[in-house]
N, C-alpha and C positions, 0 to 999 in steps of 0.2 A: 504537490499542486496547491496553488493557493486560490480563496475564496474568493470569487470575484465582488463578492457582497463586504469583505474586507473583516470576514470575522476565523481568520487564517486557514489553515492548511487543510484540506479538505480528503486528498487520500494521495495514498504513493503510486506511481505508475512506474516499471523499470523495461528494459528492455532484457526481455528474455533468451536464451540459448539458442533459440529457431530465429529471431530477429523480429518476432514478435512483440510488441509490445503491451503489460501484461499488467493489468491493476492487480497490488496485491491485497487477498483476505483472508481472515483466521476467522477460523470455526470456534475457535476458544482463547482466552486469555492467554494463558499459558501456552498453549503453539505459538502464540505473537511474539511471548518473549523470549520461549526459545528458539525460532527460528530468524527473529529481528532483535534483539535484544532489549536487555529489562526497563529501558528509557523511552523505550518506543511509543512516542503517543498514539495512542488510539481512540475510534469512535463505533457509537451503535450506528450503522444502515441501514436501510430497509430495502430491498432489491428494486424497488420502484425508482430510486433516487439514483440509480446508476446511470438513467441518462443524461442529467445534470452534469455529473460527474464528467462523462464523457465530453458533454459538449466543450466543455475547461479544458480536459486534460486526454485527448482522445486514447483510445487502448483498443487492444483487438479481442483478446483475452482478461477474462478475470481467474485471476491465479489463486486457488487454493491451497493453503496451508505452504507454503512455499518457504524451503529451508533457506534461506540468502548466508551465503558463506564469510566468514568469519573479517577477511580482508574488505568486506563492504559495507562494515560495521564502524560506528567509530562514535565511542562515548555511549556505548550501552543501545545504541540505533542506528537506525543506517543513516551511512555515509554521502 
């Protein structure tokens, strides 16, 4: 999703298994890059700023630690 303030990508939103659509978050560095891979940019949140988020990129779900499978990776991040 990109910033509307134009200071780029602000967080991933994917469409999950149930048709959900699912903001993804890591509880740690390292679940990020193993679950998205080692390229994967990321940022610190604060759970107050999720509505922001939302209004940009709507989601139903915020997805926890969420493994993304290997074919939806591409260059060390998702695809």
């Amino acid at each position: 999703m990109d910033d509307p303030d134009g200071q780029g990508q602000l967080a991933v939103v994917q469409k999950l298994a149930d048709g959900r659509r699912g903001l993804l978050a890591y509880t740690a560095l390292d679940r990020l890059a193993d679950a998205c891979g080692h390229e994967q940019p990321w940022m610190l949140l604060m759970t107050s700023q999720l509505d922001r988020i939302r209004q940009v990129q709507p989601f139903d779900v915020v997805a926890f630690d969420i493994d993304v499978p290997p074919h939806s990776r591409r260059g060390g991040r998702l695809g």
